[in-house]
N, C-alpha and C positions, 0 to 999 in steps of 0.2 A: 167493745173490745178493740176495734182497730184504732180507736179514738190513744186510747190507753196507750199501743204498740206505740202512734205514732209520737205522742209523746215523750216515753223511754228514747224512740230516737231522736229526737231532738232534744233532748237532755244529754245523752251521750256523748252527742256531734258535738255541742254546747263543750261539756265537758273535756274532750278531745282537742277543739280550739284552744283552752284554753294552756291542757297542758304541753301542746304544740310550739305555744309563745315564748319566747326565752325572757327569762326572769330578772334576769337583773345588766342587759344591754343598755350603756348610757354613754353617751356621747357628751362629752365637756369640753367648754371651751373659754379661753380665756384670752381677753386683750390686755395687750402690754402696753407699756405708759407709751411706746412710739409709734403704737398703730399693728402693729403685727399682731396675727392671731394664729393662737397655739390649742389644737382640736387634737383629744385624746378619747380614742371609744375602744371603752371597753371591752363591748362585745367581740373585736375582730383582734384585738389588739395590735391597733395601729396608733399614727398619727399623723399629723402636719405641721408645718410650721411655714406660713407665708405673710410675707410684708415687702416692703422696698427694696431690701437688702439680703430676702431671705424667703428660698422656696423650697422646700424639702418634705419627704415624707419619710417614717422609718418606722419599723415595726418591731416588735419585740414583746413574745410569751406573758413577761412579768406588768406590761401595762393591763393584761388584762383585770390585776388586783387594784388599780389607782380606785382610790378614793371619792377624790377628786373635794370641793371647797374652795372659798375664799381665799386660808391661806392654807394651800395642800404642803406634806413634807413625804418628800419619795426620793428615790434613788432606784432606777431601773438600767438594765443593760439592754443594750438593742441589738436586733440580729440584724439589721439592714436598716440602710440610710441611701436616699435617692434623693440629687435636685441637684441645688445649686446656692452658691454666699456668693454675693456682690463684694467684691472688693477695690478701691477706688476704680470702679466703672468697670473690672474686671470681673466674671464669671468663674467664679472653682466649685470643683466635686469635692464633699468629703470625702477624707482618706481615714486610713487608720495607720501606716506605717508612714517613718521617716526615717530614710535608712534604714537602719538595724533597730528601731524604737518603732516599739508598739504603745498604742493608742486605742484602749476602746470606746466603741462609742455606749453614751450614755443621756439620760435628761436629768437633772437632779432638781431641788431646791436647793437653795443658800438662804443667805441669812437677807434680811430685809426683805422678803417676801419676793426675793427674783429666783428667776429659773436658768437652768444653763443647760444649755445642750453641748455636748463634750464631744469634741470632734478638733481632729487637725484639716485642714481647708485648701488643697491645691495640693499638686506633686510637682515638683519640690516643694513644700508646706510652705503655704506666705502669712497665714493668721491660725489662731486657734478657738478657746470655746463661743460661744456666740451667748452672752448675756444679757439678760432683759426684766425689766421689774413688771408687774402683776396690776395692771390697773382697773381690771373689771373679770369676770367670772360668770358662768352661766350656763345651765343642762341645757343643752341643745334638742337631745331626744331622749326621753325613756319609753321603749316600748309598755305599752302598758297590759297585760294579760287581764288584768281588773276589769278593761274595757270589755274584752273578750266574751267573758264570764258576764257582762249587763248584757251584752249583746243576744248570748244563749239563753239567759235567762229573761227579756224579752220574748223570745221564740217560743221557750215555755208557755208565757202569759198567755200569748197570742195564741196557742192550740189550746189551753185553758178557757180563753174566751170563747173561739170556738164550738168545742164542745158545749158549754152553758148552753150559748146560744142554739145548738141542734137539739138539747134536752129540753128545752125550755119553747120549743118550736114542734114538738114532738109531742110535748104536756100539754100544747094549748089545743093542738089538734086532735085531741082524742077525747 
């Protein structure tokens, strides 16, 4: 009987891991034909964007929907933008006004498989979106709960095996 109880609980726990795990957290990233890489996850709905020219991170609700692929097609609005655009040897913050002109920020796709991050760049504004073409692609993390659930159901096996073994040690001694 306690063989049984302890089983149920590690079944449970098992269970419980698994559905602990969040489901569908992926982290994408993608290199552009000049070296910079562009990391979109998911789960927290964030991202990055760092290269020679380009450090920045920004966050925004609707990245939590990306896709993500080879050739992804999105349009998302961001609530926050942090870092910094090289410009000839020069350091700017994203802005969003100029003047009396608003600018929000955004990532999108275009056409030939590049991506644009939409932003004006310095106060007083000295450049604008920062475009870059798509030269490589690749899930960086998906957590896996499948793992989880092998894991518990190991645990299982193992108080399975157990038990055999004490019945089976129990039958020869009698």
């Amino acid at each position: 009987m306690k063989t049984a109880i302890k089983t149920a609980a590690i079944s449970m726990a098992a269970t419980a891991m698994v559905a602990a795990a969040p489901a569908s957290a992926t982290i994408f990233e993608y290199e552009m034909s000049d070296g910079d890489i562009l990391t979109i996850n998911t789960d927290n709905g964030t991202g990055s964007w760092i290269g020679d020219d380009m450090d920045v991170s920004f966050a925004g609700d609707e990245l939590r929907s990306f896709q993500g692929g080879a050739n992804p097609s999105f349009m998302f609005t961001l609530s926050d933008m942090t870092g910094t655009r090289t410009i000839r040897g020069q350091e700017y913050t994203p802005t969003r006004q100029n003047g009396s002109r608003f600018h929000p920020w955004m990532i999108k796709t275009m056409s030939n498989n590049r991506i644009n991050l939409w932003s004006w760049w310095g106060n007083p504004v000295v450049a604008g979106d920062y475009v870059r073409r798509i030269a490589d692609y690749r899930v960086v993390d998906v957590p896996a709960p499948g793992v989880l659930g092998l894991f518990g159901l190991a645990l299982v096996a193992l108080g399975f095996g157990r038990r055999r073994k004490r019945i089976k040690a129990a039958t020869a001694a009698a």
